[in-house]
Every structure is written in structure tokens, then in C-alpha cells.
C-alpha positions in Angstrom: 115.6 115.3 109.3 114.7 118.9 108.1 111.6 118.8 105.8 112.7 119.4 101.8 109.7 120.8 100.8 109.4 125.0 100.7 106.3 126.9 102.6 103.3 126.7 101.9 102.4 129.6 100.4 104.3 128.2 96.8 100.9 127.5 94.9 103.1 124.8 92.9 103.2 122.9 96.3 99.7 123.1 97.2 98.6 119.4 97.6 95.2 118.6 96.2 92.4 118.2 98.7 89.5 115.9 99.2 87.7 117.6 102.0 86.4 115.5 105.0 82.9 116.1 104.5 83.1 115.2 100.8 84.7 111.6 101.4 82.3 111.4 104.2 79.2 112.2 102.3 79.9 109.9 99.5 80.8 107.3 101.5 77.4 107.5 103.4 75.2 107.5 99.9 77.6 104.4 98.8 76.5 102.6 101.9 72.7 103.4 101.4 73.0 102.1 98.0 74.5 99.1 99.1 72.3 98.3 102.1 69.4 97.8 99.9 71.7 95.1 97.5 73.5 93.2 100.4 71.0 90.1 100.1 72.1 89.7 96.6 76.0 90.4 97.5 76.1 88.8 100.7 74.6 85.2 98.7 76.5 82.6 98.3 76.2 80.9 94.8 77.0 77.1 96.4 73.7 77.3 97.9 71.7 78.8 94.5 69.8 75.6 93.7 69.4 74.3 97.7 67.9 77.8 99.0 66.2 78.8 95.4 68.4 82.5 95.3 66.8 83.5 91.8 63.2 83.1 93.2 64.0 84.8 96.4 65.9 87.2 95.3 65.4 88.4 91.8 62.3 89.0 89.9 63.2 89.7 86.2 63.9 86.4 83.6 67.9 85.4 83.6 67.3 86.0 80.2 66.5 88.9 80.1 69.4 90.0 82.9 71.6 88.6 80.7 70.6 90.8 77.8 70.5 93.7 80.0 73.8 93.5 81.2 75.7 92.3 78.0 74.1 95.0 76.3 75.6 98.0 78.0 73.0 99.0 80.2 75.0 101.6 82.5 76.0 104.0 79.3 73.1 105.8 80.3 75.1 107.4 82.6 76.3 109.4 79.7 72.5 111.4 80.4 72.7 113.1 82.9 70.7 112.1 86.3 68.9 115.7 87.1 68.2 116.9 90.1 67.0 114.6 92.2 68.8 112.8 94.8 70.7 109.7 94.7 68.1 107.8 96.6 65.0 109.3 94.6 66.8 108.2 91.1 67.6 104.6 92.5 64.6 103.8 94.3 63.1 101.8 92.1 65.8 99.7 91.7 64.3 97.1 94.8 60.8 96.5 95.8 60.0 97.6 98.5 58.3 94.9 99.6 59.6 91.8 98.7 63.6 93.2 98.5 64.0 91.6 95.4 65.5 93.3 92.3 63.0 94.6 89.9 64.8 97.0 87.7 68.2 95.2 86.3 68.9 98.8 84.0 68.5 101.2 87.0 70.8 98.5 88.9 73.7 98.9 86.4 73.7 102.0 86.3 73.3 102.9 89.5 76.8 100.3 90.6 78.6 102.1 87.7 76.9 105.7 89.6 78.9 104.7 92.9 82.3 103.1 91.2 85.2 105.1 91.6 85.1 106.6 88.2 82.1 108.8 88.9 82.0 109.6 92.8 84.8 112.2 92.3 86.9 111.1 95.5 90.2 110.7 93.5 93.1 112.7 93.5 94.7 112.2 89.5 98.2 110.8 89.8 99.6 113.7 87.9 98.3 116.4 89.8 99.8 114.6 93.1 102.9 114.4 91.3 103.4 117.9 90.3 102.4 119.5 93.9 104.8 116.9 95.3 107.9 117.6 92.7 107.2 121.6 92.6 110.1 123.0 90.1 111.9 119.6 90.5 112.1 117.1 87.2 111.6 113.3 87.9 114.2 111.0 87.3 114.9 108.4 84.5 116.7 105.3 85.2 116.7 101.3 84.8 113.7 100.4 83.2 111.8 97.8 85.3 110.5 95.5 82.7 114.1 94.0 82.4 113.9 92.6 85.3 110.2 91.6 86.0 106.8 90.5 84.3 105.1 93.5 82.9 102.1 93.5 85.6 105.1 93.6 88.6 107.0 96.0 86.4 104.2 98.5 85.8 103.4 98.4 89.1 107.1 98.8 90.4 107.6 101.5 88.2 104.7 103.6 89.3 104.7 103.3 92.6 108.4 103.6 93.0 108.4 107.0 91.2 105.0 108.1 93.7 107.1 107.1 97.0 110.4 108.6 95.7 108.4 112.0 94.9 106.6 111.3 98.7 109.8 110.7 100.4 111.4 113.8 98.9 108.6 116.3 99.5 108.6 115.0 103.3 112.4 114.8 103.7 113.0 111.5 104.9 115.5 108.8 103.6 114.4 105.5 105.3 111.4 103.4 103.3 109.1 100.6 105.3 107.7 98.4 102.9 105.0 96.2 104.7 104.5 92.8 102.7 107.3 92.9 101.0 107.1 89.8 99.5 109.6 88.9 97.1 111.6 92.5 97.2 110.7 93.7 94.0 109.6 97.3 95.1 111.8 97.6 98.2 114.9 96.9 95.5 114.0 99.2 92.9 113.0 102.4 95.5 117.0 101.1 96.8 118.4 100.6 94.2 116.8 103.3 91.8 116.3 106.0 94.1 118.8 105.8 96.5 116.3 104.9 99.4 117.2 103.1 102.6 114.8 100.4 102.5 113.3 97.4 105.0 111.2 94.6 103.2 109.0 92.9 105.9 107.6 89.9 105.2 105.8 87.2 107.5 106.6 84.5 104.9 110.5 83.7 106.1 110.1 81.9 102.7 109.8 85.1 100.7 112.7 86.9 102.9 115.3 84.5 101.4 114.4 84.8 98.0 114.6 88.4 98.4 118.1 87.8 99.5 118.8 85.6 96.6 117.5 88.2 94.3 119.5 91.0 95.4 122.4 89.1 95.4 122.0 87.9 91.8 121.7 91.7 91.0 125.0 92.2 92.2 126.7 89.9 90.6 125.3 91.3 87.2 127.4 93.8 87.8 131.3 92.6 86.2 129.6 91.2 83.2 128.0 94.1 82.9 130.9 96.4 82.8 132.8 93.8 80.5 130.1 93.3 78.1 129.7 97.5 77.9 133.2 98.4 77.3 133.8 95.3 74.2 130.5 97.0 72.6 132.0 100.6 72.5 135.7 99.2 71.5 133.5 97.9 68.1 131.6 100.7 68.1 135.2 103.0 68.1 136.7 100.6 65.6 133.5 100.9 62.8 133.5 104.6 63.5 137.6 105.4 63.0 137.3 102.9 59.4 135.8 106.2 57.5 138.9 108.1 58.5 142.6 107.9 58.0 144.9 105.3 57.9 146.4 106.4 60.5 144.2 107.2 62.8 142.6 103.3 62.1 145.7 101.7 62.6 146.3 103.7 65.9 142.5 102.9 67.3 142.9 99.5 66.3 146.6 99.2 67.7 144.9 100.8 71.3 141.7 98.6 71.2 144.1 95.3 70.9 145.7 96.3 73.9 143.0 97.2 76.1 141.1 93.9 74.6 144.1 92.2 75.9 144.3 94.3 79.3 140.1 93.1 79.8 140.8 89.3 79.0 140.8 88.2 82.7 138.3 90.4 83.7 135.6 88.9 81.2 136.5 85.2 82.1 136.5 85.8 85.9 131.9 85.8 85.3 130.3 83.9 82.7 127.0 85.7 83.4 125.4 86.5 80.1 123.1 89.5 80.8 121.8 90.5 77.4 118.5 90.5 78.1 118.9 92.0 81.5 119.9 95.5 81.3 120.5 97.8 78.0 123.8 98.1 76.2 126.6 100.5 77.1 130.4 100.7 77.3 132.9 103.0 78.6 135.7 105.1 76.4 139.3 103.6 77.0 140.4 105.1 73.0 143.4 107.1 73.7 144.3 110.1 71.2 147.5 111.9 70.8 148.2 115.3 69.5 147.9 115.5 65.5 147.1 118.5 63.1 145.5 115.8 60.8 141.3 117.2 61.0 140.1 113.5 60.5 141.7 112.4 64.0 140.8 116.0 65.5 137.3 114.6 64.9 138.0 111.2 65.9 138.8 113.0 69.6 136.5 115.3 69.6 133.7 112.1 69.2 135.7 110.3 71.8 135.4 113.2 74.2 131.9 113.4 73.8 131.0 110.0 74.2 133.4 109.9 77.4 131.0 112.4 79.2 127.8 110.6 78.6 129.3 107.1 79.6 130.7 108.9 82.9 126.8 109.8 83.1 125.5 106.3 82.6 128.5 104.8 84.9 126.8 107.4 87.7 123.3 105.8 86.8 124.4 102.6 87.1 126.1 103.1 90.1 123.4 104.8 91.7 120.8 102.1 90.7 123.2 99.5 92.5 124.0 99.1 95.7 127.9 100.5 96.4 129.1 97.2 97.7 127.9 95.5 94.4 130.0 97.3 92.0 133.8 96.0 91.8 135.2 98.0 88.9 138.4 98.0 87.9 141.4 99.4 89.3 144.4 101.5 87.9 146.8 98.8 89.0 145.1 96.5 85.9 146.4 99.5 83.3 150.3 98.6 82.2 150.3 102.3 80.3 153.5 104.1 81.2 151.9 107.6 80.7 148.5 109.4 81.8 146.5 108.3 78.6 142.5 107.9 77.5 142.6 105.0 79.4 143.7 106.3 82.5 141.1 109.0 83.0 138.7 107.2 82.2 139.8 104.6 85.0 140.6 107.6 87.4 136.2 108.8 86.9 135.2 105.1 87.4 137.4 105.3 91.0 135.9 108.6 91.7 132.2 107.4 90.4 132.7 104.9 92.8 133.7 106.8 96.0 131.0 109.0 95.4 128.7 105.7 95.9 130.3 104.7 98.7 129.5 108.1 100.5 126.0 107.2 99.6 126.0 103.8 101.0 124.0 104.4 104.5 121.2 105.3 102.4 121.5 103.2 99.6 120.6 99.9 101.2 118.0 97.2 101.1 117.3 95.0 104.5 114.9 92.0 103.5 113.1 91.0 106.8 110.8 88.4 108.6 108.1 89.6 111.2 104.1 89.3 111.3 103.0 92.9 111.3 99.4 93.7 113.4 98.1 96.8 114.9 100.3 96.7 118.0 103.7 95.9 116.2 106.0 98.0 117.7 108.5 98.7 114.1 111.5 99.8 117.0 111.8 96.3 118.4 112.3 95.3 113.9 114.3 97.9 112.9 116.7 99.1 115.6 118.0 102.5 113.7 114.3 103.4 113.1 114.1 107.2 111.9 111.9 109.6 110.4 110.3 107.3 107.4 107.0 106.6 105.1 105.5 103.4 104.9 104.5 101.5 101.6 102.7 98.5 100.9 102.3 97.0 97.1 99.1 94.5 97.0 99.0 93.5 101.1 96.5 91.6 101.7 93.4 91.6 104.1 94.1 93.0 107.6 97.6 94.0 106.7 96.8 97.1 104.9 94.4 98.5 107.2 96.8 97.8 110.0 99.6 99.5 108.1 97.5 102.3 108.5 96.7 102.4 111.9 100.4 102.0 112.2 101.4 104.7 110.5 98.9 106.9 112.5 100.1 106.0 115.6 103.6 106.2 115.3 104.9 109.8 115.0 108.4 108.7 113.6 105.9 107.7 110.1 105.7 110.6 108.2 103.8 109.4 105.3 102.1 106.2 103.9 101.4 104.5 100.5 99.2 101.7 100.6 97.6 99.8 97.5 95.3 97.1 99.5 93.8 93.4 98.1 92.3 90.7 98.7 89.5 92.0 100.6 88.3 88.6 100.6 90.6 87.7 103.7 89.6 91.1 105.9 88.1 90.6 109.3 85.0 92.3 110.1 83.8 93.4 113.4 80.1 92.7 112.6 79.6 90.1 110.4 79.5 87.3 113.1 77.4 89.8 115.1 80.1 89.4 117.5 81.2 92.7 119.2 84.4 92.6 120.9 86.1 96.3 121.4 89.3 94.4 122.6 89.8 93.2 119.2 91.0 95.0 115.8 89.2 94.3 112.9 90.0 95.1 109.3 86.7 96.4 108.4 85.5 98.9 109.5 87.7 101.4 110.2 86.0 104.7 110.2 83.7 105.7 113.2 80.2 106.2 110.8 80.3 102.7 109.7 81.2 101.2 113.3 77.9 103.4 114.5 76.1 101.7 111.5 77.6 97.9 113.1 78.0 97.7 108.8 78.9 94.4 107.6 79.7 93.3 103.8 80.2 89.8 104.2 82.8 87.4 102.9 80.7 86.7 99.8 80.3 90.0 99.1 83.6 90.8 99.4 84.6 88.1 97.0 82.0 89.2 94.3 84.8 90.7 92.4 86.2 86.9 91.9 84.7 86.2 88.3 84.7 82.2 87.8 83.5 80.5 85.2 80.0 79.6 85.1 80.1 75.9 84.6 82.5 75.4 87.5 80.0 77.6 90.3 77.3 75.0 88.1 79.3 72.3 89.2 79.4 73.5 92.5 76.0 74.3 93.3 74.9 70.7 92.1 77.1 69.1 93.8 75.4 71.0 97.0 72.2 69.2 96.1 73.4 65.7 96.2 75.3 66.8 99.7 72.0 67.8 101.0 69.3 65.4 99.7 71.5 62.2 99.4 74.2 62.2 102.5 72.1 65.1 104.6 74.9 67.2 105.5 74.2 71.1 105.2 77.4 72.1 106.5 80.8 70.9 106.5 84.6 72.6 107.5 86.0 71.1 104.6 86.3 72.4 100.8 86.2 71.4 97.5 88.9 73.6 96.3 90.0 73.6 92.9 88.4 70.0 91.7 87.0 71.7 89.1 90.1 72.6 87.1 91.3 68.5 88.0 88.1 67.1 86.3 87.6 65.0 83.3 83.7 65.2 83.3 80.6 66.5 85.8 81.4 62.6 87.5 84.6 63.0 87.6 84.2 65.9 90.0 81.7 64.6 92.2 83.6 61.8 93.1 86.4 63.6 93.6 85.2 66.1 95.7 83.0 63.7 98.0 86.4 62.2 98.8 87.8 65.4 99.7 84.9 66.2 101.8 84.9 62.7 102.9 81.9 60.8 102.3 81.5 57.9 100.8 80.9 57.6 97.2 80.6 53.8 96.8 77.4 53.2 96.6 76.7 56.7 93.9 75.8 55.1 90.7 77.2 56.9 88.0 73.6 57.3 86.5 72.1 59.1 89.8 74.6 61.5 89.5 74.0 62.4 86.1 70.4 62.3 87.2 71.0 65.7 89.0 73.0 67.0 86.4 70.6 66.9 83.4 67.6 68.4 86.1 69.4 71.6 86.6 71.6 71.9 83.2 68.5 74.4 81.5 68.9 76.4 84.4 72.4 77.5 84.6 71.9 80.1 82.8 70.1 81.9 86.2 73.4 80.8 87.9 75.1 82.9 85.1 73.0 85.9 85.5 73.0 85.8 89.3 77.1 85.5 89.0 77.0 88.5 86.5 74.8 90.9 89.4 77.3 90.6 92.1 80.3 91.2 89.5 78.6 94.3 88.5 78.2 95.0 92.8 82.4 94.5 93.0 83.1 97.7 92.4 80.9 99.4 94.8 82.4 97.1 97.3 85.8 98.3 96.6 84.8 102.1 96.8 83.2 101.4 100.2 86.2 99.5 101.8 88.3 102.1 100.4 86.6 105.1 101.4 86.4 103.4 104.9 90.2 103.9 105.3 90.0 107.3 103.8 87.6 108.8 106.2 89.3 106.9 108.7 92.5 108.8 108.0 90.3 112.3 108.0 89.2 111.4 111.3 92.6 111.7 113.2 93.9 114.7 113.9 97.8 114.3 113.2 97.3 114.2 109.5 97.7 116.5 107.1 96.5 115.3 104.1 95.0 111.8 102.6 93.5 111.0 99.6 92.8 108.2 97.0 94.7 108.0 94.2 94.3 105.7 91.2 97.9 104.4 90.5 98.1 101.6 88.2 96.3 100.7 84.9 93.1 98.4 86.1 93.7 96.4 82.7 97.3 95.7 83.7 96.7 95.6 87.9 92.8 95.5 88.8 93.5 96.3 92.0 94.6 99.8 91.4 94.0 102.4 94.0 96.5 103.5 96.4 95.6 105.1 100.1 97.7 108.3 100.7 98.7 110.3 103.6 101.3 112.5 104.7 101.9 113.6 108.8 101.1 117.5 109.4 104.9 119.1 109.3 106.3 123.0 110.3 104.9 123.8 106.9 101.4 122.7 107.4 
């Protein structure tokens, strides 16, 4: 379809750029910062006591760590850093030597240096939006958090209004959202903004409760329109007792009769939806002609409120899908003459064929598929068309494959991806395993790749706070594996035995059953042997935890700006950037990968 956006010589539509060489360049001095840390990142804390990680790897006390870090130690970035480069300021921060960390301060402070709030890579959601609108005003409508938990509901909402704006400024009318999961976004860009949209899932699990949950939408819908007309006919009734008799007993005479009329509508759904959506009703007070001022009024007010419930009926109905609404027809109305009521019933009927013209677009197609690299989204979706693809929290490999779908494809005009649990990527080089046959989910960009860079699993779970007595428990627990049964490695895990335990021998025995050794001959006293010869030292454990949280972030920025210079690299795009969508306190995984397909106006 024809592009909606204007030429590019309207300054208002200028998108905001993050050049190549600038995402480039950062990304190169986050990487040198990181090589130097990746011992400490790539550690794993199970093994802290059985390899002796503090001693190997850190030289400063825990205590004083511990103070360093709890104390704020990166607000002196609030100074500024001078004129010396990156790796002059941070050298310190490692000896040379030995590798170990020597400087704890200089390590804050550089991690919060190369975190996403000081690189300057970002685009600011507002300035996106505006370049991306141009003269147009956003649009209000059903507010999410009646509907979901405030975390899903901010993040609906945002991302929802970001795609809308995308979709818009690009033209297109058909939506791909990869990971759909339960439906939440893919409903709300259908249902709210009028967007023809396909939820793919792999989980065929999540497909049918996406079904289930648009379906239980739809049937909102009569007790809805019940509900909203009783609360205006009150509303009609409190309002006409400061005027005349007359015009009372005439409202109250009108309102009996229409309460009558609606009887078997509101007993035909017993679906209470208070909590659900807001509160409104629709005019059905008719008015005859009268010289008396107070009933004048009386219209006048009726009038009025008749044009802004014909404007929340057309919100409504644009926020459901057309075959959800069944609204009342003429036929129900036993008035001899064209009255109030009438009208009002003749704008529901034309409300509603003005949906129905809409209804190719306004759909919502739940679906079940595993989406790689090579998916081909034709063989899915048979009336594929120019579209954008989304993705709301997919996990691992599915978000950088979105991407290289969505680069390959030339039907994709644009893509919105937010990306987690980095924990689950594949990486190319972290078994030391090259295979070019296969696609890996790190890295993506062609500088890293020449660099063979590898994070690591357990660096790319630093970001996974647990408490510190349950890693404790853990690494223990690795020192009676080891020195009492002799096993160094094992394909089973613990899992969550922690959470499951009464006591410290409690969760031994527990967990040597789940790893399948045998336990019988464990007095209860050896095991608390080991605990009470490492309990004064769990405090390293919690200090060592506390340096690879602080690391998290610069392992999101370089994952992140991996898929950004990827994008920069191909040639069909037109722009990408990052843009911080959500509120970190409400959805820590926050940033969203943008890019739009070069058009005629490019």
C-alpha cells in the first residue's frame, strides 16, 4: 500500500539518527571494557568455594566491596571524566598481571560509564513519536489496566501506541507479533487501533488461551451496552427532578418504558463487568415540543449528551472487533413515531455498519508455529502483505531471528522488538565450536564475529539477582558433591530446592536425591560440619554476587548494540535505533530494537 508519511523534506518528519559509526564505536569500547571483566562475569558462583573465585579473582576484602558498592560508589560519575580515553581512565581497574580486580570504585563506575544511560545510543521515545506522528494527535481509548496486571498493562500500552504510530508513518495495516504468548498486545494493537493482527506462538498452549481470551472480550460486549444505557436512564431521571413537574413525570413516564423495552436484553448475559471497562450509557430520553424553558434545557442537555455517547459508542466499537458487537435493533422499539429513542437506535445501526466496513482490518488471528531464521511467514499467513513485525519480551534466539527476518523479507516494512532472557541465547563461540552452517543468537554483527566474542551463559545471567543464602547453599552443597561422592559434573540440577527447604539439611538431602546419589549413609552432623566451615565466609559469596550484578547492565548494552550495528550493516534499511520504552522499575527489560525498510521517501 502507498506510504502515509509526507516527503522528506517536512523537518517534523525527520527521524532521529544514531549514525553507524557512533553505535559502532561504542559498541567496540563496551567490548574492551568487558574483555578485561569476563573472568569475573563468565564465573559461576556453584563452584565459588570448590575453585576458590575470591582468591583468584579478586584482590580487595569482601568487606570492603561490600562497603564500596552499598555506598554509591558510581555517583562519581557526576565529575566529569576529562580528557582522557576510556581505556586510560579504566585501566586501573585490573592488574595487569594477575587479572584480578584491584580497584572496586573505578569498577563501578566504569559499569555505570558503559550502561545505557550514559553511552548516548538511545533515541528518547518522545522524539521518535513526534517525527513519526508529524501534525497528527495520538489517540485515547480503552485503558489497558482494566484488563491486565499493571506490568503487562504498561507495557501494552506503550508499545501499542509506538507500533500504531510505526504502522501509520509506514502505511501498512497488517501487524506480526512474534511470541505472542497469551494475545495481550496482538489484541489491544486489534482491537484499539484497528490493526490486522497475527499472534504466533510456538506454545499451542498459549494459542488457545488467546482464543479464550478474545472470546471472553466479546461477550463483554451486551452487558456492557445494558449496564451503560440503565446508568444514563438514572442519571436522566436525578437530572429532570430539579425541573418541572412536568417535564419529571414525562422523563420518568419514557424511562419506564424503555426499562421495560431493555428487560430481555439485560437477562439474555449475566456478565457483571464493573470492574472491566468504565461506565457509560446511551440517550434513549425522548423530548417533545414545549415553550416551558426548564424542558427547553432538559433537551438541550439531552442533545448534548447524545453526541458524546454516539462518540464513545464509535470508541467502543472501534476497540472491538465488528463481529463482537450485537446491539440492538429497531425491531426491539414498539414506538409508533420517530422519537429520541429511535435516532438514537438508527446511530447505533449506522455506528455499526461503519465497523463492519472496517472489519478486514480489524482482526486478531492467534497462531501456532516455531519461528527460526529460515521461517518462511508465507507458508503461516497465506494473505501476507506489506506489514511490521513486533515482539513484546521474546526470548533468547527468537528476537534476534525476528530480526534477521525482518531483514530478509521485503514484504516487512518495519520492526519493534523488546528482547529477554538473554540467558537462553545461543552463541557461536562460547563452545569454541565454529559452524557457519548454523545461526546463532549472539553475535550478530560482523565486528564481534571477527573478535569470535563470547559472553558466556553465566555472564549472561548476571542480571539474575538471588538471594545470597540460597547461591550459599548452593556452593556448599558443591563441596560435599566433590570431596564426599567425587562427582565434578553432573547433567542434572538442583532447581528450585532452595525455596522447598526447611533447613540447610533439609536441602541437601533433597537435592542429592534429585541429583541422585545416595544420601543414606550422610549423618546429619557431617553435613552441618560443612556448613558451619564456610558460614563466616558468605559474605565473599555476597560480594562476588554483587560484582557481576553491577556487570548486568553492560551485558545488556553489548547484546543490544550487537543487533543495532547488525541492523546498520545491511543495506535495505533505512533507519534503526534503540529506544528505551518501558519504565525499568515497572519492566527491567526495557529497550526496544527499531527499524524501518528504506521507502520512495527515503
Amino acid at each position: 500500500p502507498a506510504a502515509a508519511a509526507p516527503p522528506p523534506d517536512s523537518p517534523s518528519w525527520t527521524l532521529p539518527k544514531t549514525p553507524r559509526t557512533a553505535a559502532a564505536e561504542t559498541l567496540r569500547r563496551v567490548a574492551r571494557f568487558l574483555a578485561h571483566a569476563l573472568p569475573l562475569c563468565r564465573a559461576h558462583t556453584v563452584e565459588f568455594y570448590t575453585r576458590g573465585l575470591w582468591e583468584r579473582l579478586v584482590a580487595p576484602h569482601p568487606a570492603a566491596v561490600l562497603e564500596t558498592l552499598r555506598g554509591g560508589g558510581p555517583r562519581a560519575l557526576r565529575r566529569p571524566l576529562g580528557e582522557a580515553s576510556d581505556d586510560d581512565t579504566f585501566s586501573s581497574v585490573f592488574c595487569e598481571n594477575s587479572k584480578k580486580l584491584i580497584n572496586v570504585h573505578l569498577f563501578a563506575l566504569a559499569a555505570k560509564y558503559y550502561s545505557f544511560s550514559n553511552v548516548g545510543v538511545c533515541t528518547p521515545l518522545e522524539d521518535l513519536l513526534e517525527a513519526l506522528r508529524g501534525d497528527n494527535q495520538g489517540t485515547t481509548g480503552i485503558k489497558t489496566d482494566e484488563f491486565m496486571n499493571n506490568k503487562k498493562s504498561h507495557e501494552v500500552q506503550m508499545m501499542s501506541e509506538l507500533v500504531d504510530n510505526i504502522a501509520n508513518y509506514c502505511g501498512i495495516k497488517q501487524v506480526i507479533d512474534i511470541g505472542s504468548g497469551k494475545g495481550y498486545l496482538s489484541s489491544f494493537l486489534s482491537m484499539q487501533y484497528n490493526l490486522k493482527v497475527y499472534g504466533i506462538d510456538s506454545s499451542n498452549t498459549n494459542t488457545n488461551g488467546a482464543h479464550e481470551r478474545n472470546r471472553k472480550l466479546k461477550k463483554h460486549w451486551r452487558a456492557y451496552q445494558s449496564r451503560g444505557r440503565a446508568n444514563l436512564k438514572r442519571q436522566r431521571l436525578e437530572k429532570a427532578n430539579d425541573g418541572p413537574v412536568e417535564s419529571e413525570i414525562k422523563c420518568k413516564a419514557i424511562s419506564e418504558k424503555l426499562l421495560n423495552n431493555d428487560s430481555s436484553l439485560q437477562s439474555q448475559d449475566q456478565v457483571t463487568i464493573q470492574d472491566l471497562v468504565p461506565s457509560c450509557g446511551f440517550t434513549e430520553i425522548a423530548t417533545s415540543e414545549t415553550n416551558n424553558q426548564a424542558e427547553v434545557d432538559l433537551v438541550a442537555q439531552t442533545q448534548s449528551d447524545e453526541s458524546k455517547l454516539s462518540e464513545e459508542v464509535l470508541a467502543i466499537l472501534n476497540v472491538l472487533p465488528a463481529d463482537a458487537v450485537d446491539v440492538f435493533s429497531s425491531s426491539q422499539c414498539n414506538c409508533g413515531e420517530l422519537c429520541e429513542e429511535e435516532k438514537v437506535q438508527r446511530k447505533m445501526a449506522s455506528l455499526k455498519a461503519k465497523a463492519s466496513k472496517s472489519s478486514e482490518s480489524n482482526l486478531y488471528f492467534p497462531l501456532t508455529s516455531c519461528i527460526t531464521a529460515e521461517t518462511e511467514l508465507s507458508d503461516i499467513i497465506t494473505d501476507l502483505e506489506d506489514c511490521m513485525m513486533v515482539g513484546l519480551h521474546t526470548c533468547g534466539d527468537l528476537a534476534a531471528n525476528t530480526l534477521r527476518i525482518f531483514t530478509a523479507k521485503p514484504e516487512i516494512k518495519a520492526v519493534c522488538s523488546v528482547g529477554c532472557c538473554y540467558h537462553l541465547l545461543s552463541e557461536q563461540f562460547e563452545n569454541q565450536e565454529e559452524c557457519p552452517e548454523e545461526v546463532w543468537g549472539f553475535p550478530m554483527c560482523q565486528y564481534l564475529k571477527d573478535m569470535g566474542w563470547c559472553c558466556g551463559r553465566n555472564a549472561r545471567m548476571s542480571a539474575c539477582l538471588l538471594p545470597t543464602e540460597s547461591l550459599f547453599y548452593r556452593a556448599v552443597l558443591q563441596v560435599i558433591i566433590e570431596e564426599i561422592y567425587g562427582v565434578t559434573k553432573s547433567d542434572r540440577h538442583v532447581g528450585k530446592t532452595f525455596s522447598k527447604s526447611s533447613s540447610f539439611i533439609d536441602y541437601v538431602r533433597k537435592s542429592l536425591k534429585k541429583l541422585e546419589l545416595d544420601d543414606s549413609e550422610l549423618p546429619d552432623s557431617c553435613i552441618m560440619d560443612y556448613y558451619e566451615k564456610y558460614k563466616h565466609r558468605m559474605n565473599e559469596l555476597e560480594a562476588f554476587n554483587m560484582l557481576k550484578v553491577v556487570l548486568a547492565p553492560c551485558i545488556e548494552v553489548l547484546i543490544l548494540l550487537d543487533r543495532l550495528c547488525y541492523l546498520k550493516e545491511q543495506d535495505n534499511i533505512a533507519w534503526s535505533g534503540l529506544v528505551k520504552l518501558f519504565d525499568p522499575v515497572k519492566s527491567p527489560r526495557c529497550y526496544a530494537v527499531i527499524a524501518l525498510k528504506k521507502h520512495l521517501w527515503f
